[in-house]
Legacy VTK file of the C-alpha trace (Angstrom):
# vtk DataFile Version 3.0
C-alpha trace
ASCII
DATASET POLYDATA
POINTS 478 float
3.380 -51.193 30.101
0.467 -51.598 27.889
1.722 -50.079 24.675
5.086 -50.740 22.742
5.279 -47.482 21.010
8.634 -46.256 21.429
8.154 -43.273 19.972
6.587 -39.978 22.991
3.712 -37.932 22.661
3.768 -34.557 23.354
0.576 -32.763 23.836
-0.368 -28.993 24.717
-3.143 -28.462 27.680
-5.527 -25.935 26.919
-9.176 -25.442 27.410
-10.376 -28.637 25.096
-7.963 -30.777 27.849
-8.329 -29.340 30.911
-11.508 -31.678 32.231
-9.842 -33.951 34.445
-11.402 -36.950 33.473
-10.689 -36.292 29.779
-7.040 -35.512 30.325
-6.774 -39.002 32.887
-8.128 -40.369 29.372
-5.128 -38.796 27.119
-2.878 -39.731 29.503
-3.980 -43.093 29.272
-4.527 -43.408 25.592
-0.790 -42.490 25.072
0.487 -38.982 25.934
4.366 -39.289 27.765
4.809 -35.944 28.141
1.946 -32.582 29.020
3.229 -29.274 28.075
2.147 -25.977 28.832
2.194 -22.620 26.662
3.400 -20.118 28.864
2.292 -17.701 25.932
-1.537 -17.925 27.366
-2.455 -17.724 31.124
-1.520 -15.927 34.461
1.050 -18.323 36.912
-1.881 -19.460 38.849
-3.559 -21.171 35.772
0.209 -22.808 35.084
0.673 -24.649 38.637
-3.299 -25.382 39.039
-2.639 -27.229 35.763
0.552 -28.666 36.284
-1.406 -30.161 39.799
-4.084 -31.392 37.369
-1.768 -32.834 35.519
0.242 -34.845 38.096
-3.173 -35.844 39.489
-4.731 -37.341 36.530
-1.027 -38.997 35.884
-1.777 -40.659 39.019
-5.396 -41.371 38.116
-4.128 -43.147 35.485
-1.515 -45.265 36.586
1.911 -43.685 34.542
4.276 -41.105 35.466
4.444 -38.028 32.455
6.625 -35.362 32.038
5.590 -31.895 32.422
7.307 -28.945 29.734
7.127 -25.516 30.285
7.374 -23.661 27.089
8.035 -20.261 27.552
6.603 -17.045 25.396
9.675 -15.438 24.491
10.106 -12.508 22.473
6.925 -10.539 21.259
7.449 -9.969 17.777
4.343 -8.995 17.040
2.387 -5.687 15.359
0.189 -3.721 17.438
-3.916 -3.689 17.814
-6.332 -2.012 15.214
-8.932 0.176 15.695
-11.422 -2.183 14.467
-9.121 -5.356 14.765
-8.083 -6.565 11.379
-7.695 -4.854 8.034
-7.527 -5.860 4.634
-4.311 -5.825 2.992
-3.789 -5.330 -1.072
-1.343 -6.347 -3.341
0.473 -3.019 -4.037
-0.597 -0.562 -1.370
2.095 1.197 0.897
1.870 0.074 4.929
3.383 1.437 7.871
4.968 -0.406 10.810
5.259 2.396 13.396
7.098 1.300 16.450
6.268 5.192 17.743
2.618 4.578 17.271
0.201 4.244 20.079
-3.380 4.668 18.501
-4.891 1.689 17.309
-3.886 0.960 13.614
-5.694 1.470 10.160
-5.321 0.602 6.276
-2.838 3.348 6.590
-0.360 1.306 9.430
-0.295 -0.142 12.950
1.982 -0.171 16.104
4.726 -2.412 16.933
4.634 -4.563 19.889
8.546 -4.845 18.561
9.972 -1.555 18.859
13.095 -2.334 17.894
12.376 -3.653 14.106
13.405 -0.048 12.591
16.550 -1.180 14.085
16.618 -4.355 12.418
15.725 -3.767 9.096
16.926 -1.753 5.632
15.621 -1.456 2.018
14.999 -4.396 0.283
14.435 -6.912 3.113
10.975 -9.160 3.374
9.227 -9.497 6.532
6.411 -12.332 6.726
3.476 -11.612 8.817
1.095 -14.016 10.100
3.193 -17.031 10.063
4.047 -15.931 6.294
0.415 -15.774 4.975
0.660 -11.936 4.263
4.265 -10.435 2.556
5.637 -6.589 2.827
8.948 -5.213 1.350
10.382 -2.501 3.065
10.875 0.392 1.200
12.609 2.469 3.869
13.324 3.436 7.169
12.599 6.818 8.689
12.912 7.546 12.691
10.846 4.772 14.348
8.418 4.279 10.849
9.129 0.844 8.741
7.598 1.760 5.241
6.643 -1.063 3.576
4.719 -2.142 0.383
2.594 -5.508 0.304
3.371 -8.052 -1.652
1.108 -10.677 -0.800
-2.494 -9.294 0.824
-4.742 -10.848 3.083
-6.493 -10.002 6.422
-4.058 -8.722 9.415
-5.495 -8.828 12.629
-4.916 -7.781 16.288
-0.883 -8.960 17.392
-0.029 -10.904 14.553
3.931 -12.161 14.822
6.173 -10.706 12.330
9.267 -12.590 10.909
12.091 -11.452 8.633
12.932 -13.695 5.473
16.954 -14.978 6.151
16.373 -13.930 10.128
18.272 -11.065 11.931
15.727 -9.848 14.533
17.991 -8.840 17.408
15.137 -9.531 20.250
16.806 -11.374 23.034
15.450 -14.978 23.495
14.355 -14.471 27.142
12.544 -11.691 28.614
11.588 -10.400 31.740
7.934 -12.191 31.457
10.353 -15.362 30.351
11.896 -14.830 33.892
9.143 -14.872 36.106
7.854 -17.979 34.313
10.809 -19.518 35.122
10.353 -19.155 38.616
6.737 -19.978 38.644
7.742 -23.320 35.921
10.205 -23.941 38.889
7.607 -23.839 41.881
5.907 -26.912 40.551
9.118 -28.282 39.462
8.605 -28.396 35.825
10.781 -31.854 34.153
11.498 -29.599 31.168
11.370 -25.975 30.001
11.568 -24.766 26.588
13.125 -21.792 25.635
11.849 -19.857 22.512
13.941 -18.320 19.870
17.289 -19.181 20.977
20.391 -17.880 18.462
23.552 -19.475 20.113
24.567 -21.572 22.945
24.830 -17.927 24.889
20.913 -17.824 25.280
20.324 -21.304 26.223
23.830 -20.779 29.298
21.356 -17.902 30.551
18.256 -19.748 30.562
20.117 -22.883 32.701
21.549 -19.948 34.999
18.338 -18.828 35.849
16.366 -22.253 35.953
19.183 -23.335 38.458
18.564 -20.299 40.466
14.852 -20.871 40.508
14.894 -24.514 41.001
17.664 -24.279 44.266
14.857 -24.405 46.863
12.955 -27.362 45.455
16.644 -29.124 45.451
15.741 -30.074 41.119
17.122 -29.277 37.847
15.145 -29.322 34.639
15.628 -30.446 31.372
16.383 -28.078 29.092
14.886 -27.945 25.469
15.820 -24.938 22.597
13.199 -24.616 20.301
14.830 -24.187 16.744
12.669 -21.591 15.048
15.350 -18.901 13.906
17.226 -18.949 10.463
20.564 -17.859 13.167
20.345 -20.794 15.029
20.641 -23.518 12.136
24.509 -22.748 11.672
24.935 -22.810 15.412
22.746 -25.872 16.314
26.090 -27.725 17.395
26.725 -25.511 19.880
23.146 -25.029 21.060
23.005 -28.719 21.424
25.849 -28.838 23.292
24.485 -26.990 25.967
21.679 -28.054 25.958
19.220 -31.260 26.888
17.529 -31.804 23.764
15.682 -29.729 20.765
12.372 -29.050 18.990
12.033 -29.055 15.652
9.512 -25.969 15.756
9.013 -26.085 12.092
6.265 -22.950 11.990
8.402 -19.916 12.680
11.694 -22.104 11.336
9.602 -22.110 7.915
8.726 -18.334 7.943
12.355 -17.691 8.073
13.416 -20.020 6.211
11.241 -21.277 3.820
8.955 -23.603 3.785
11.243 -25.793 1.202
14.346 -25.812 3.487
12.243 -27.552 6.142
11.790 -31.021 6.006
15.663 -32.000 4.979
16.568 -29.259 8.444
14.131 -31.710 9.852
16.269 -34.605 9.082
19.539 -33.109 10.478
18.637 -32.088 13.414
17.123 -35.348 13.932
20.341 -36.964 13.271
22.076 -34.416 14.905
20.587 -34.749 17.960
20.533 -38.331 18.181
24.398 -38.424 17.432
25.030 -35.887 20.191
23.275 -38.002 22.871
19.752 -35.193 22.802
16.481 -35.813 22.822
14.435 -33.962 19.920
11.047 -33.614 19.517
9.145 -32.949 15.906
6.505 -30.213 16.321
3.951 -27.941 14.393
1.137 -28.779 12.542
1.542 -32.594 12.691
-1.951 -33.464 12.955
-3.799 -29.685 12.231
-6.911 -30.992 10.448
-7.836 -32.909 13.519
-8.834 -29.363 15.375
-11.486 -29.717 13.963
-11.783 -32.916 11.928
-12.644 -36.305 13.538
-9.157 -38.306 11.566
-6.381 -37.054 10.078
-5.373 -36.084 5.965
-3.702 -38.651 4.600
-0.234 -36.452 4.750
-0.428 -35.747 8.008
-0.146 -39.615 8.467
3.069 -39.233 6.835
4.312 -36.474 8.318
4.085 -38.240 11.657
5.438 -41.608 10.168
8.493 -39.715 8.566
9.510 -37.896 12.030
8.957 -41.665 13.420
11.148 -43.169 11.075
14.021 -40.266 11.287
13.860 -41.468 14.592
12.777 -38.435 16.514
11.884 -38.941 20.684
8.867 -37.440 20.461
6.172 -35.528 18.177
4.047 -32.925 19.616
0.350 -31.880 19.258
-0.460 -27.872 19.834
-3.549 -26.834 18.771
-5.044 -30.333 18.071
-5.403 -30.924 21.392
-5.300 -27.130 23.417
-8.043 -26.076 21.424
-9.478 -29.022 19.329
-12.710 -30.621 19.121
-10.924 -33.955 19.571
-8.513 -33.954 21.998
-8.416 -37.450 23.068
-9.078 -39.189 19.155
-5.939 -37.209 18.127
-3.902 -39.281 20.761
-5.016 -42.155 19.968
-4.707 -41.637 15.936
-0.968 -40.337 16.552
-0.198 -43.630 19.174
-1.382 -45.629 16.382
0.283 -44.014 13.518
3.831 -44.276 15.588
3.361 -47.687 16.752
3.031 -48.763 13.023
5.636 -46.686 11.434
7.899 -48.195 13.919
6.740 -51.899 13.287
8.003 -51.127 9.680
11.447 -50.056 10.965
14.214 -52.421 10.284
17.213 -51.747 12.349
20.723 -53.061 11.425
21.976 -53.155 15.365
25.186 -54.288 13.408
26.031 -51.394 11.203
24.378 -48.403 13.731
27.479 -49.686 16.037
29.964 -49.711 13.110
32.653 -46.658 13.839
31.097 -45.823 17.274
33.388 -45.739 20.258
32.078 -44.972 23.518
34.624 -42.700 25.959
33.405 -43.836 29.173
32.625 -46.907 31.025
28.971 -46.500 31.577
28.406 -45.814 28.123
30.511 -48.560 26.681
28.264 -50.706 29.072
25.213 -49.246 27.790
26.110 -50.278 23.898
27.192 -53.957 25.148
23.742 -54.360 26.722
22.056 -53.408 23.281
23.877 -55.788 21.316
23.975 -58.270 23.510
19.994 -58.276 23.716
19.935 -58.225 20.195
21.932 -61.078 19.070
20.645 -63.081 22.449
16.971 -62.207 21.299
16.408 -61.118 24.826
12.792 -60.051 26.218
13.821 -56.985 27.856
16.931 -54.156 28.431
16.873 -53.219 31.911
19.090 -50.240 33.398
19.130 -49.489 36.688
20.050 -45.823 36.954
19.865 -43.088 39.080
20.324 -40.194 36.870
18.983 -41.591 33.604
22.091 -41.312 31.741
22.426 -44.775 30.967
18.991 -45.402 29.701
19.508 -42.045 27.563
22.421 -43.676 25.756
20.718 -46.504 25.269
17.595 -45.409 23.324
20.318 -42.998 21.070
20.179 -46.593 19.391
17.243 -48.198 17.475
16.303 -51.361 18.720
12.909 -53.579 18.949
13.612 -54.416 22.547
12.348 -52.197 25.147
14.267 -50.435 27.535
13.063 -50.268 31.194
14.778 -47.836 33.102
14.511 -48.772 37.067
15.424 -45.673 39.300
14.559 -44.641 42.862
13.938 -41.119 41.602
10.668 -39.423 41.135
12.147 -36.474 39.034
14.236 -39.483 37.218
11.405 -40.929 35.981
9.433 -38.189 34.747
12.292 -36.865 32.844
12.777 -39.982 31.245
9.362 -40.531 29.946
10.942 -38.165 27.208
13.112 -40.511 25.849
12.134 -42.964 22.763
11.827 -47.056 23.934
12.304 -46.194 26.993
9.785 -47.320 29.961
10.865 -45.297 33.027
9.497 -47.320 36.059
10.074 -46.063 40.028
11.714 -48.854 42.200
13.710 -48.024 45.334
16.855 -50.374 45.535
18.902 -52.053 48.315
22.238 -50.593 48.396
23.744 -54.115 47.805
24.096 -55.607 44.480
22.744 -58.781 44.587
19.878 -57.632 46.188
18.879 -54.937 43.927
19.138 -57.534 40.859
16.906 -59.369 42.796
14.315 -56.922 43.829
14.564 -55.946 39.705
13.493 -59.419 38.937
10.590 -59.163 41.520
9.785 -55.802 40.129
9.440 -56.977 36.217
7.737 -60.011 37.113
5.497 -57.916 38.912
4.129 -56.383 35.531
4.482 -59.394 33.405
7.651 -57.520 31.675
8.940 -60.762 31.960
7.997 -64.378 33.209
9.722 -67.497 33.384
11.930 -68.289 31.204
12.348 -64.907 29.360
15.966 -63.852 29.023
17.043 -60.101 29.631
20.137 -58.133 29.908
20.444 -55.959 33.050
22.662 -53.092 34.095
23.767 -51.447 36.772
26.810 -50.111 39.095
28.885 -50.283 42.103
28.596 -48.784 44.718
24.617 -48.834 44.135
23.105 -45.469 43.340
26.295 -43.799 42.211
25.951 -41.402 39.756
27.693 -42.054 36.575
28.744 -45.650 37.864
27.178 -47.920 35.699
29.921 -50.660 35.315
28.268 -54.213 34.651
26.334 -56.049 32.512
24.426 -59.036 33.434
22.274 -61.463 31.313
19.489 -63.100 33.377
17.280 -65.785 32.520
14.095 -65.970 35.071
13.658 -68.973 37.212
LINES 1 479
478 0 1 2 3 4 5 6 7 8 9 10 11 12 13 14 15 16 17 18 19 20 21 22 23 24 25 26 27 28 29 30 31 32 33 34 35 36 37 38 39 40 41 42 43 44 45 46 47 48 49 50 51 52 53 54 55 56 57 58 59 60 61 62 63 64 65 66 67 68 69 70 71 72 73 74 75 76 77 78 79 80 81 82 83 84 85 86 87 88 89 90 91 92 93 94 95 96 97 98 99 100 101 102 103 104 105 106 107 108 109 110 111 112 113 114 115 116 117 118 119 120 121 122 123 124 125 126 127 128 129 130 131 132 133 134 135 136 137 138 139 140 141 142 143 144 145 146 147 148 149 150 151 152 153 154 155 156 157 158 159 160 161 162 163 164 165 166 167 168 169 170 171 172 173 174 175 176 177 178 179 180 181 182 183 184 185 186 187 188 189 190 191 192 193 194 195 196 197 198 199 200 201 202 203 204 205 206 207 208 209 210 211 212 213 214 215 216 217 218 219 220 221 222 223 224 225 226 227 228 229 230 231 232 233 234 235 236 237 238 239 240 241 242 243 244 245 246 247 248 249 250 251 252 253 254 255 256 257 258 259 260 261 262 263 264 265 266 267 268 269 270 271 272 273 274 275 276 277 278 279 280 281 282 283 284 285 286 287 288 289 290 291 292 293 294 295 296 297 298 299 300 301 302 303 304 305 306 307 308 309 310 311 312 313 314 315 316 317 318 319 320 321 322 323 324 325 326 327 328 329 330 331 332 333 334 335 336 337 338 339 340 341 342 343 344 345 346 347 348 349 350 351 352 353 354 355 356 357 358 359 360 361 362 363 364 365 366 367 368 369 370 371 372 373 374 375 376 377 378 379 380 381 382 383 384 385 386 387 388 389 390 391 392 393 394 395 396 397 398 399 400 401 402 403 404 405 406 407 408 409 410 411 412 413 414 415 416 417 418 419 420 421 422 423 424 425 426 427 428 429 430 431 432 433 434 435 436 437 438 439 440 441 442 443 444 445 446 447 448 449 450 451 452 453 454 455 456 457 458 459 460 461 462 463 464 465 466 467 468 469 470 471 472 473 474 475 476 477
């Protein structure tokens, strides 16, 4: 309960973060919420770390979330015989999906084989997250002929991308499936599933994570990573099905355009937010920091901006997998939220202006955060078993924290996604009266709140119910 930042950290473990001590120190400096790339590493380096990772959580004294982000499709061009080539303006190149020889000036192999499939005469396809641009000229058998546009160095498996999208490659493959299972073993809180088009992909991936996760009696979050030009016009019905979204603006931008990015940004933020999601800001956020001791002054505002837009989280990749400074970029990022957010000036008033609430819990869940606004109150306390309630609750901006009370291991974990909200693990008598009282005790505990202090606290009947939030309370402590 040291920090106020409302805002969650995200950060990638890779070989810069994978000393225990240093990543107890991340942990502690800030981070909510470890994920791991399933694009690098056999299973057995995914659960040793996720073990690391609960064990340094514990080290330190706060519960994180883990997220499993899976590889997805491998769009990608083949190896070269001498591993990169230099690319000029002008020349003809050859993306061969037949190929199996390592590649040349002349062409390369296609870890894709079905681009010849998804291309014609006239479209642009990015390479290298954009850096290097080739018009096709045509299509013959399994050979996309191309002619560069913008040169540079290609190397070894660099991803390929088509401007406007239309790569047919299905979001989850067969690697995609066994990670799920192994993502499941060590019950990952969230997994993120990569290129998703339509609600369709994102139904599979929640079959199969279901499936996985039946023995260890959990079910994960579920985060769709919005990096395909397809999935913009059907992000309503991707969020629908899903738990919450990243704004994975590297690929998104390839396909899109760099332009187009920062006002998608906004919606989805918005979007998200006004479906009840979680959504978390990613790529390039702090990039200068992998191997610079502070950040560029726009990075500052990137970070600020997705603050302010009121995104859940922002997440570090690079910065701190494969960074020099691992543990300064935490800190710079806690400090950069925790003032963006001190500059926020919510109007509890006019967010609540036209909402209506369809249920009981939530309708209990707005009450509390205008009560505790107009009361001035210390604290918002929910007492939930599923998280629901607190979820609702930090949909709303508000300078009051939330502490979300739940019996619930998994509970907690999966909470520590969610913006202003402190998850905290407290097992609860099954009557009422009691359970406010143990509450008290438990805040009290952690100088949350001392005598005096007035908070608003909810929670339902019968105790432990899901769904059954149904009163509000507003305590002052004796």
């Amino acid at each position: 309960m040291r920090s106020r930042r409302a805002t969650k950290i995200v950060a990638t473990l890779g070989p810069a973060s994978s000393d225990p001590q240093l990543l107890e120190q991340m942990i502690a400096a800030g981070v909510n919420v470890v994920r791991l790339n399933f694009s690098h590493g056999k299973a057995r380096d995914h659960v040793e770390r996720a073990a690391r990772v609960r064990e340094a959580a514990q080290r330190a004294g706060r519960e994180v979330a883990i997220m499993a982000d899976l590889q997805g499709p491998k769009i990608r061009v083949g190896k070269f015989a001498e591993g990169r080539v230099m690319l000029e303006v002008g020349q003809p190149f050859i993306l061969d999906a037949s190929r199996s020889e390592p590649g040349d000036l002349l062409g390369v192999g296609l870890d894709y084989k079905e681009l010849p499939r998804d291309v014609k005469a006239g479209d642009v396809l990015l390479l290298n997250d954009g850096l290097i641009v080739l018009t096709v000229d045509s299509v013959r058998g399994e050979a996309v002929h191309t002619t560069v546009t913008i040169g540079g160095e290609l190397s070894n498996n660099k991803g390929i991308n088509k401007q406007g999208g239309g790569l047919t490659a299905p979001a989850l493959t067969a690697k995609d499936m066994e990670d799920i299972k192994t993502a499941m073993s060590f019950q990952a809180d969230y997994v993120a599933v990569s290129f998703p088009k339509n609600a369709t992909d994102m139904e599979m991936a929640r079959q199969l994570c279901n499936v996985a996760a039946t023995e260890f009696r959990h079910k994960p979050g579920l985060i769709a990573k919005i990096e395909r030009a397809e999935a913009i016009p059907r992000l309503e019905e991707i969020l629908r099905v899903s738990d919450g979204i990243m704004v994975a603006r590297g690929d998104l931008a390839v396909e899109v355009g760099n332009a187009a990015v920062p006002a998608l940004q906004k919606k989805m933020i918005r979007m998200a937010r006004e479906m009840d999601k979680v959504v978390i800001t990613a790529t390039q956020m702090m990039e200068s920091m992998i191997t610079n001791p502070v950040p560029t002054r726009a990075e500052v505002s990137d970070v600020a901006n997705a603050v302010l837009d009121g995104t859940d989280a922002v997440m570090l990749s690079a910065e701190t997998a494969a960074g020099k400074y691992p543990l300064e970029t935490v800190q710079e990022m806690a400090k950069i939220c925790a003032a963006a957010e001190a500059a926020e000036d919510p109007d509890r008033d006019a967010d609540f202006d036209g909402e209506t609430a369809g249920r009981i819990d939530q309708s209990v869940a707005m009450g509390a955060l205008f009560t505790a606004h107009h009361l001035g109150a210390k604290a918002i306390v929910a007492m939930t078993d599923s998280g629901s309630t607190a979820l609702w609750m930090s949909r709303h901006r508000i300078h009051i924290p939330i502490y979300a009370l739940t019996p619930k291991v998994a509970t907690q974990r999966r909470m520590a996604m969610f913006r202003n909200v402190r998850p905290l693990l407290m097992d609860t008598s099954a009557d009422r009266d009691t359970a406010l009282d143990q509450a008290e005790r438990h805040l009290k505990a952690r100088n949350i709140v001392q005598h005096g202090d007035l908070y608003v606290i909810t929670c339902g009947e019968p105790m432990g119910a899901p769904g059954g939030t149904n009163m509000l309370k507003i305590c002052r402590v004796q």
